[in-house]
C-alpha positions in Angstrom: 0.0 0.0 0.0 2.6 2.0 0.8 4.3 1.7 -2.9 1.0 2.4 -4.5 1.1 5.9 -2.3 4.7 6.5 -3.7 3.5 5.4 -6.9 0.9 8.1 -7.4 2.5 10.8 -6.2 5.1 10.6 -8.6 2.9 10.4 -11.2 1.3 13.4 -10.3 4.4 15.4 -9.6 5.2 14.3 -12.9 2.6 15.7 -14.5 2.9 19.0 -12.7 6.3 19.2 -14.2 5.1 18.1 -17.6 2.2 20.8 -17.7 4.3 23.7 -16.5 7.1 22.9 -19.2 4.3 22.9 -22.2 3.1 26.0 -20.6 6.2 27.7 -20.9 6.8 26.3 -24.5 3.7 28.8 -25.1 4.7 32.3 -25.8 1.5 33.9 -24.7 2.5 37.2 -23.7 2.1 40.4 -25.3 6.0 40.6 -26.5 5.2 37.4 -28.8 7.0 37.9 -32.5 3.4 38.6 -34.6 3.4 38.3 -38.4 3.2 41.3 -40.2 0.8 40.8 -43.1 2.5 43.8 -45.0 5.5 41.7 -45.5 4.1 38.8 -47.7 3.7 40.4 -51.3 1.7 38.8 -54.2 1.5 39.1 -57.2 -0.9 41.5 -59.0 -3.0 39.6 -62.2 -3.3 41.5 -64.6 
């Protein structure tokens, strides 16, 4: 019983530190790079 306790709270620590990495992968602030849609010329038909 004791194991199982061990067991499960790694697993949850574990997915603490898995949630918190992927939310740092996540740029979500305002300073994020954004695409400038000025950049990306096409061509005119004529």
């Amino acid at each position: 019983m004791k194991t199982k306790k061990y067991v499960i709270a790694i697993a949850i620590f574990g997915g603490m530190l898995f949630t918190a990495q992927a939310a740092n992968l996540f740029q979500t602030n305002e300073d994020a790079p954004k695409i400038e849609k000025n950049r990306i010329k096409t061509p005119r038909q004529l």
